[in-house]
C-alpha positions as CSV (number, residue, x, y, z in Angstrom):
1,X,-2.8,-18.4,8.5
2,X,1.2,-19.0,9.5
3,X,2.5,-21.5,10.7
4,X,5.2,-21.3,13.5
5,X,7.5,-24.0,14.9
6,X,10.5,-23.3,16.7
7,X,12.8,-27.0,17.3
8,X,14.8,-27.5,20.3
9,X,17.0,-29.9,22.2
10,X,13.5,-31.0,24.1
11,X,10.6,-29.9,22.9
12,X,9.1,-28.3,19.6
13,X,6.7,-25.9,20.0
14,X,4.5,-25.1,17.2
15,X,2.1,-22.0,16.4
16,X,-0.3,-20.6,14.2
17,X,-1.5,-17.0,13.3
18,X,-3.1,-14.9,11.7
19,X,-3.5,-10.9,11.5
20,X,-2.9,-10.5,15.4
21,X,0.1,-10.3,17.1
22,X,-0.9,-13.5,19.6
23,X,-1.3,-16.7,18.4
24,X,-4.3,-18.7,17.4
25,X,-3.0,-21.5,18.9
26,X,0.1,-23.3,20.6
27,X,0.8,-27.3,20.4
28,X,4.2,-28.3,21.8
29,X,6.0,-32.0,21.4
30,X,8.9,-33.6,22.7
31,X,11.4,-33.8,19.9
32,X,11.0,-37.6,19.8
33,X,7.6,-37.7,19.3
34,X,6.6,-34.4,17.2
35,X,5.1,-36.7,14.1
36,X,2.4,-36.6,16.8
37,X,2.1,-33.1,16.1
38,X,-1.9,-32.0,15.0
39,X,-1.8,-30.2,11.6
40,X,-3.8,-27.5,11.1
41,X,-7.5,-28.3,9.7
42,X,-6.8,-25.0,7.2
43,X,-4.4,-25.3,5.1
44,X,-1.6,-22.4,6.1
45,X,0.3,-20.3,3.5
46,X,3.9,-21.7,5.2
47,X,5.5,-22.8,7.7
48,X,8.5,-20.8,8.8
49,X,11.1,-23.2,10.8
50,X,13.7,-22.1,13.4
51,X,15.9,-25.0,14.6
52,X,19.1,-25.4,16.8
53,X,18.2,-29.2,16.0
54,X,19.3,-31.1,12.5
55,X,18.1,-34.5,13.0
56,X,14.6,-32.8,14.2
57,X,14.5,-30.5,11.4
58,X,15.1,-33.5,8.6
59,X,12.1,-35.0,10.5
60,X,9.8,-31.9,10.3
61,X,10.5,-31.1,7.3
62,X,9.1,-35.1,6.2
63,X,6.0,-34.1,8.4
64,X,5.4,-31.2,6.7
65,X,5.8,-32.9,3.1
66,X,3.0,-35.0,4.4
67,X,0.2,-32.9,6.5
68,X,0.7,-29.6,5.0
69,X,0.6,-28.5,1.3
70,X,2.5,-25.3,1.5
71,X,6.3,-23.8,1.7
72,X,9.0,-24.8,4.7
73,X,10.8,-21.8,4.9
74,X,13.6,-22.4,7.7
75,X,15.0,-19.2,9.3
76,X,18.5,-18.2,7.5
77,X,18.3,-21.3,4.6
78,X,15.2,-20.1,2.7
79,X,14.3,-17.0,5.0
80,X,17.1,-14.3,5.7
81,X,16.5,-13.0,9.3
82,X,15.8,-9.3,9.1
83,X,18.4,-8.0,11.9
84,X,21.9,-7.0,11.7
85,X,25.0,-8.6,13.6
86,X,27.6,-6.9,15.4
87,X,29.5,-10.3,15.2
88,X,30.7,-10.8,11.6
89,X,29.8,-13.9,10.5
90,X,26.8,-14.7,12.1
91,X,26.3,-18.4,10.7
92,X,27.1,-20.3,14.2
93,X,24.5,-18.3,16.2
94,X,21.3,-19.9,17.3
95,X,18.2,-20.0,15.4
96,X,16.0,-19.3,18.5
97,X,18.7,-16.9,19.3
98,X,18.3,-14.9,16.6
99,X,14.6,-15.3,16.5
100,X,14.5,-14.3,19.8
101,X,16.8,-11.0,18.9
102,X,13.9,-10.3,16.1
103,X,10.9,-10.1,18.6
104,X,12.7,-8.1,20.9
105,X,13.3,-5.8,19.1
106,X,10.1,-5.0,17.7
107,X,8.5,-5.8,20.8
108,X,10.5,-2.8,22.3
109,X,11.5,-0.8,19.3
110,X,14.6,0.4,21.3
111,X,16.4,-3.7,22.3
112,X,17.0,-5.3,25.5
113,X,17.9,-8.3,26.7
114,X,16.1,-11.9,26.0
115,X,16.4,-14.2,28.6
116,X,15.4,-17.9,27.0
117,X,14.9,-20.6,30.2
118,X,14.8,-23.7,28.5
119,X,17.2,-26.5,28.3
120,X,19.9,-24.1,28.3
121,X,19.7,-20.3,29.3
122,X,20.4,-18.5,26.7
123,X,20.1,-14.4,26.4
124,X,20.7,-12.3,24.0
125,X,21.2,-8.9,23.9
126,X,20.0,-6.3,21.0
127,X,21.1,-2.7,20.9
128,X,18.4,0.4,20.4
129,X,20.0,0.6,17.3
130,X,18.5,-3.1,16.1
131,X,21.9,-4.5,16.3
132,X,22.5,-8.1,17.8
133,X,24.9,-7.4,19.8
134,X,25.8,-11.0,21.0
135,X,25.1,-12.4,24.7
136,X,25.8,-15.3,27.0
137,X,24.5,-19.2,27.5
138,X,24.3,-21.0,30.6
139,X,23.2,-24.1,32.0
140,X,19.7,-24.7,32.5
141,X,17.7,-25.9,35.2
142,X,17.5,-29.5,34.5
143,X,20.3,-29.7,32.6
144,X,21.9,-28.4,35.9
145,X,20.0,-30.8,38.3
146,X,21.3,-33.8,36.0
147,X,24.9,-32.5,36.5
148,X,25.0,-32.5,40.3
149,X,23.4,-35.9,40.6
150,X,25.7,-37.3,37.9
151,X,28.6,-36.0,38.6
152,X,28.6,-37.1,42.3
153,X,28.3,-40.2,44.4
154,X,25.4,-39.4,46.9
155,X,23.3,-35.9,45.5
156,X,20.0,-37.4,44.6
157,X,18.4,-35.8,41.5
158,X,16.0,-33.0,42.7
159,X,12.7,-31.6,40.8
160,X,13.5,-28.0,41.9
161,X,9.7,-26.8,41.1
162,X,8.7,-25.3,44.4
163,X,10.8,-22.2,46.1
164,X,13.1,-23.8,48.6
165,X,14.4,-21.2,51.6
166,X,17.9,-19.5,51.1
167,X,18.9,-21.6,53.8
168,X,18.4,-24.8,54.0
169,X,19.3,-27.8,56.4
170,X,18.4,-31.1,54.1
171,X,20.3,-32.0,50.8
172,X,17.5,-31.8,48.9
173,X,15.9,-28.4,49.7
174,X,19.7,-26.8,49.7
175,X,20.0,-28.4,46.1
176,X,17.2,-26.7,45.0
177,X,17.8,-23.5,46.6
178,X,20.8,-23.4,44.9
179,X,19.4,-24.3,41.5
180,X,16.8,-21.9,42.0
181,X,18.2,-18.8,43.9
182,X,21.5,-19.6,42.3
183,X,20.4,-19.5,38.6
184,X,17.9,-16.8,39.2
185,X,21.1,-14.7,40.6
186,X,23.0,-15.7,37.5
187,X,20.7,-14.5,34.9
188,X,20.4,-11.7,36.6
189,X,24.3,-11.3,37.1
190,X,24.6,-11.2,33.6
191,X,21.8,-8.9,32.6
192,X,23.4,-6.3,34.5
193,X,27.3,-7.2,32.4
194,X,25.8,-7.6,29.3
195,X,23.6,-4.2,29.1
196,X,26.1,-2.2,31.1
197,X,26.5,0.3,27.4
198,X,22.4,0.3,27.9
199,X,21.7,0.2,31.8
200,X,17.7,1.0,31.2
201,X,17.3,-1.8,28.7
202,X,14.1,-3.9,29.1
203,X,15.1,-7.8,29.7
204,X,12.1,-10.4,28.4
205,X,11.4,-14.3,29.7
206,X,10.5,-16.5,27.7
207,X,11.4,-20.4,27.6
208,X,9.9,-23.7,29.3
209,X,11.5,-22.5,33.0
210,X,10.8,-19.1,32.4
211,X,7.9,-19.5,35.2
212,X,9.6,-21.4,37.4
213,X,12.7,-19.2,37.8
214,X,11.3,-15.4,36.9
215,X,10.3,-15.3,40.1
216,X,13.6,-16.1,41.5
217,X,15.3,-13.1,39.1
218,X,15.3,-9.2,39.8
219,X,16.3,-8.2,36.4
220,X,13.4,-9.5,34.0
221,X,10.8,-7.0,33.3
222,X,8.3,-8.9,31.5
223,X,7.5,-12.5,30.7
224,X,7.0,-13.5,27.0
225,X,6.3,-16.7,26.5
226,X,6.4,-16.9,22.3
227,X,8.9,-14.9,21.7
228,X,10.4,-17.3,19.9
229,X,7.5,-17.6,17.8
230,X,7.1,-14.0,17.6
231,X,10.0,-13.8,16.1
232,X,9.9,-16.5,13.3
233,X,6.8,-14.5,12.2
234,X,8.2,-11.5,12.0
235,X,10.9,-12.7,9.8
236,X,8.3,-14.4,7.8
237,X,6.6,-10.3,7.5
238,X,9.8,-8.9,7.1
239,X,11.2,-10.8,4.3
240,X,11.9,-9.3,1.0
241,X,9.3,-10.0,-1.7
């Protein structure tokens, strides 16, 4: 079995596998509390990181040391990611960026667009060539919700779970419809600029959000939740021997 576990700013999400493409199982963590994490009662043959978080991956990497007896392999340090970059120097770019890039592309054999709702949106864009092509980041929805209460002296901080109406007469409902109807148009505002060279490209959700704000998108074609995942594994199949 492989192990799987993608860090972020929030949560880690970690996932095991075997021959099949879907996972065996999912357990997810908020960051300050993933020594909670539940290893594995099989030992697996590694456990391929992708981080956008330091301090988190210091931590997991102590965890591992003392639940697992196998390799950390972290995406780009000991495990090259098996895409190419459009972008030169392609150091500064997102783990779950470019583990994101990876699944897509062998998801769809021809690229697309990855759409990632979590604490930030982030997409990314991958030519039918296999070529990251670069992409866009955003605010996401809580991060978003935070802003407009913090940033002002009477918004109230609104859970924008349920679909509001366009228009709406109470502060609370028109916050929410604008988190909701607002960021759905955005992502798909930018779908359109960013595959404009490739106007039939499939776009994939995936993310904590994805749920709550596909709905509110016209542009994303298909929901994925572990692409991130996905994508650490097939760096892990890809890598040179």
């Amino acid at each position: 079995m492989l192990l799987v576990a993608s860090i972020g700013n929030t949560n880690v999400r970690l996932g095991g596998f075997e021959a099949g493409d879907a996972p065996l199982f999912i357990r997810c963590a908020p960051v300050a509390s993933l020594e909670a994490l539940e290893a594995p009662a099989d030992p697996p043959e590694a456990l391929v990181v992708g981080s956008v978080n330091p301090q988190a991956t210091a931590r997991m990497r102590a965890w591992a040391a003392r639940r697992l007896p196998c390799p950390v392999l972290e995406l780009r340090a000991e495990l090259p990611a098996p895409i190419r970059f459009a972008c030169g120097d392609a150091s500064r770019i997102g783990a779950d960026r470019v583990a994101n890039a990876i699944a897509l592309h062998a998801r769809t054999g021809r690229g697309g667009v990855a759409v990632d709702f979590g604490t930030a949106i982030s997409l990314v864009v991958v030519s039918p060539d296999g070529v990251f092509r670069g992409g866009a980041i955003a605010p996401g929805l809580a991060m978003a919700a935070r802003a407009l209460h913090a940033d002002t002296a009477l918004l109230p901080l609104v859970d924008a779970a349920a679909t509001p109406p366009a228009l709406s007469c109470h502060t609370e409902t028109a916050i929410a419809a604008g988190l909701l109807w607002g960021l759905g148009g955005l992502v798909d505002r930018l779908i359109e600029r960013l595959s404009e060279p490739w106007p039939d490209a499939p776009a994939l959700a995936t993310g904590g959000d994805a749920a709550t704000l596909v709905p509110h998108c016209r542009r994303v074609s298909t929901m994925a939740p572990h692409l991130t995942l996905e994508g650490l594994r097939q760096a892990y199949l890809l890598r040179p021997l």
